[in-house]
N, C-alpha and C positions, 0 to 999 in steps of 0.2 A: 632467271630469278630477279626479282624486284629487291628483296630484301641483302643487308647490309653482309659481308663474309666477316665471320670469325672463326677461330683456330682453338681447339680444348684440346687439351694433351692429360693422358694418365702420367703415373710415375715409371711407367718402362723404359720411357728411352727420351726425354723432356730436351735432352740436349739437341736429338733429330728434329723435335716438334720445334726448336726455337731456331735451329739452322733453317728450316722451312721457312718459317714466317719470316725470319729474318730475308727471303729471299722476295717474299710476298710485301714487305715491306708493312706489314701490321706489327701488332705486338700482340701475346698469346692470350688468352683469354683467363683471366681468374676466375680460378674454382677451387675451392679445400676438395684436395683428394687423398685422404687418408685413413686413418682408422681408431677406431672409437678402442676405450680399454680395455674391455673385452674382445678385442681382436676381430670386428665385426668391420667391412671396409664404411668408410663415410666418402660420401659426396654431396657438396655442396657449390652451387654455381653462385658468381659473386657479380655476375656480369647481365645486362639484360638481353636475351637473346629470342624478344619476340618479334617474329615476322623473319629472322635472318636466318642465311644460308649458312649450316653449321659444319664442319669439318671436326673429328677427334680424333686426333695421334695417337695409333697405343698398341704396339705390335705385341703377341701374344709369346710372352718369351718367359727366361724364368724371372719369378717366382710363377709359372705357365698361369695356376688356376686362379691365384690372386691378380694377377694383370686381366687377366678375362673377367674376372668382377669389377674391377674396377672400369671397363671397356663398357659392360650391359649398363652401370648406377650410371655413368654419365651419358649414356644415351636415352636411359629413363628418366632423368634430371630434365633434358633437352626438353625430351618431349611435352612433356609434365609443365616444362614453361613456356613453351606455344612458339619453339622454335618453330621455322617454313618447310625447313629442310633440314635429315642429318646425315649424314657422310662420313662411314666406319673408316678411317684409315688403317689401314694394317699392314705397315712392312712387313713381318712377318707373323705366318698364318699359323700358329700353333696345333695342335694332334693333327695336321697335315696329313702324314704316315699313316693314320690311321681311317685313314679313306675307303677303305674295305675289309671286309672278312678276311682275315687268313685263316680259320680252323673255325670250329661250331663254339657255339657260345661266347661269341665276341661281338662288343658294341662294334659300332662304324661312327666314331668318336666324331672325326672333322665335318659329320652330315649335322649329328646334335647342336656342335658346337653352330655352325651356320644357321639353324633353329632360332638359338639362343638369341643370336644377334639380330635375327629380324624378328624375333616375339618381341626385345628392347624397346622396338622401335626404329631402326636405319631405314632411311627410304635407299640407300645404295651402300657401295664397299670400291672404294679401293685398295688394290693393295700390286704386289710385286712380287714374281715367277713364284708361283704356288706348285710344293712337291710334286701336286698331280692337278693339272690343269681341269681335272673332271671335277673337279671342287667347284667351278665359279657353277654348275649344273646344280648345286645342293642349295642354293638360294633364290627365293623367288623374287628377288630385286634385282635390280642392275648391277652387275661387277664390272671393275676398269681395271684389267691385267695388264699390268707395264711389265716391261724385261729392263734387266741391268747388263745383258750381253754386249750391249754399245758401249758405257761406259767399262765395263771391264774387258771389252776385246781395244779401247784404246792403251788400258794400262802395260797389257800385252803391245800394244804397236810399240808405243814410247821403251821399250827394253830394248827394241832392235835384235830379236832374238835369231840368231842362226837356225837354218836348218829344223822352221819348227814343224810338229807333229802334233794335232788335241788328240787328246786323249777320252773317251768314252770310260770312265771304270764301272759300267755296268750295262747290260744289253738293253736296259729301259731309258739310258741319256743318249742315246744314240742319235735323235733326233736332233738334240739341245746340244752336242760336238759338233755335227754336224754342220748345223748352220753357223756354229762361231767358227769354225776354220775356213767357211766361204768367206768370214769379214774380215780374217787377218791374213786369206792365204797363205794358207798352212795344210798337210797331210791330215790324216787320219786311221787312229788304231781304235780298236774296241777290246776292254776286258770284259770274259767272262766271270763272274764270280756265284758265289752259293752264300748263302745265310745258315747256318747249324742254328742260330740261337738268335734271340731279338739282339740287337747290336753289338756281331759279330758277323765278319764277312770273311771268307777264303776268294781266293783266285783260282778260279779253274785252267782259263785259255786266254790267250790274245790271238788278237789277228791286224797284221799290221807291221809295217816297218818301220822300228824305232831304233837301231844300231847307228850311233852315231849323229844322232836328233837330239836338238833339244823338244823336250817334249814338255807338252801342257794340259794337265787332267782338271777337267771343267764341270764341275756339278754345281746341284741347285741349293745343296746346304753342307755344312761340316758340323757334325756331330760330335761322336766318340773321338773320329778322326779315325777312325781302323780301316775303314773302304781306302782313304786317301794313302796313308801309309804302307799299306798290303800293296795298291796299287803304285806306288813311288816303288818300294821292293822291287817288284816283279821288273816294271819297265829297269831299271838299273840293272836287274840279272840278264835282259836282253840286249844288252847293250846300247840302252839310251848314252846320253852325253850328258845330261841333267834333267832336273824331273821341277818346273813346276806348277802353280796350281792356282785355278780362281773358283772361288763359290758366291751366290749374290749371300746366302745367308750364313754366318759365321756362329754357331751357337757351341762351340769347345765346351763340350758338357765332357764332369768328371775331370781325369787328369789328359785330357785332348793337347792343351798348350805345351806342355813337358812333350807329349809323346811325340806331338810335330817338332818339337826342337828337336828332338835326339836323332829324327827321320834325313831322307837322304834329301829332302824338299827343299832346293838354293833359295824359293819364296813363293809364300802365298797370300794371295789377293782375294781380299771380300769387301762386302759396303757394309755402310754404318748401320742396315736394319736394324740387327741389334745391338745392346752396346758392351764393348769389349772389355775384359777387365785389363790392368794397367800391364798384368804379364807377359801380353802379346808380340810386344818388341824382340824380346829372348826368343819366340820362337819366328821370326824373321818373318812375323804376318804384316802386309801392308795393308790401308783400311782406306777405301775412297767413299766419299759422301753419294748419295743419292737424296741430298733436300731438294736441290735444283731441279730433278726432275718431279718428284713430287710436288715442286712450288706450280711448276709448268702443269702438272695434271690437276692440282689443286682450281689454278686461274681458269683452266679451262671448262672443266666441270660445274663451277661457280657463273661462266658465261654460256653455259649451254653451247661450247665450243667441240669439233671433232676431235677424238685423243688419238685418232689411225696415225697419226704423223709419229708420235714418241711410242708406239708399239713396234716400229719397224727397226 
């Protein structure tokens, strides 16, 4: 790209977009993005962005449907002003979960939503560890899928943890335990669990020796926090030594922060994807940045550079 980079951020997560650029060493790009008084979203770009390579921060979290409107006005804005290029950033990729059918008459929300963002406008998407990696297949652009497993298998290293074991708490992250206990050199368990109801899990089985392990249960996001809890339970009834825990996405929907305090979980680790409310400390959640690598995939994608290096 010939043309100049700049960096447009919605209001989800503006402190992530300015840790970014901050690392980028620009400054974030003016645009009014809010809402008119009738409650209708407004965007307006304040910056001239013709001919340039455009980048917009704006992971799909809550308020889930207003941050998505606000994601599609600014890449209609771009367009509309004769940006080169746009470039959807999305730490976190919202109706994920809902990737497929589970019973008749249900949308397949996260296909839509992928729709939406390229009828906007994005000539690409990056973003980081997507619930189900068949997502980047629902868009007919380019997707850049980073992993935060590196930086969060260091936060694990730096504990110095005795005797650890990752933990699987479902037979569909098996894959994604897997390869993080190759990078910390660590065991491996797997729980079986069941779903009775939309977010609601039981424990069926483990398999795996965690008596006297510290153990560490590794998924792709925390929700309700019932998977992670059920699974801290279980491993502590088998005679783990401590139970805990990293996700790259942290979205403690409902009463999740209370409920991991009160759990048997010594600490849990996520990135800054989204952003955390100030309660977080009480329940013993630790929170590592991920601009740095987003600056790094930013810089490269702007220089028509290979991103295989920060996928590994």
């Amino acid at each position: 790209m010939d043309g100049r980079l700049l960096v447009f951020s919605g209001n989800a997560n503006r402190t992530l977009a300015q840790e970014i650029t901050s690392c980028l060493s620009i400054t974030l790009g003016r645009a009014i993005v809010g809402t008119f008084k009738n409650d209708e979203t407004r965007v307006k770009l304040e910056d001239n962005v013709r001919g340039c390579d455009v980048f917009v921060i704006q992971p799909i979290c809550t308020p889930v449907d207003h941050n998505l409107m606000e994601l599609l006005f600014i890449i209609d804005a771009l367009r509309r002003a004769s940006a080169a290029r746009v470039t959807a950033v999305i730490p976190y990729y919202g109706y994920a979960k809902q990737e497929k059918k589970t019973s008749g008459r249900e949308p397949i929300s996260a296909k839509l939503v992928a729709n939406l963002i390229c009828t906007a406008g994005a000539d690409r998407v990056l973003t980081i560890d997507l619930h189900a990696p068949a997502i980047e297949g629902f868009f007919d652009i380019p997707v850049d899928h980073l992993q935060a497993a590196p930086l969060l298998a260091d936060s694990i290293r730096e504990l110095n943890l005795p005797n650890p074991v990752v933990v699987s708490p479902d037979a569909g992250g098996v894959g994604r335990a897997n390869r993080f206990r190759e990078r910390i050199g660590a065991g491996l368990a797997i729980i079986a669990k069941q779903r009775p109801a939309p977010d609601v899990s039981e424990v069926v089985e483990m398999v795996g020796d965690v008596e006297g392990k510290t153990t560490i249960i590794v998924d792709d996001m925390i929700s309700t926090g019932g998977t992670l809890i059920e699974a801290a339970h279980a491993l502590m009834d088998r005679g783990a030594r401590s139970v805990y825990a990293c996700a790259t996405h942290g979205i403690f929907a409902a009463e999740a922060l209370d409920s991991i305090a009160q759990s048997h979980l010594v600490e849990t680790i996520v990135t800054n994807t989204i952003p955390l409310p100030g309660a977080h400390d009480g329940a013993r959640v630790k929170v590592i940045s991920v601009a740095a690598l987003f600056a790094e995939a930013i810089m490269r994608i702007h220089k028509d550079l290979s991103l295989s290096t920060l996928f590994s």
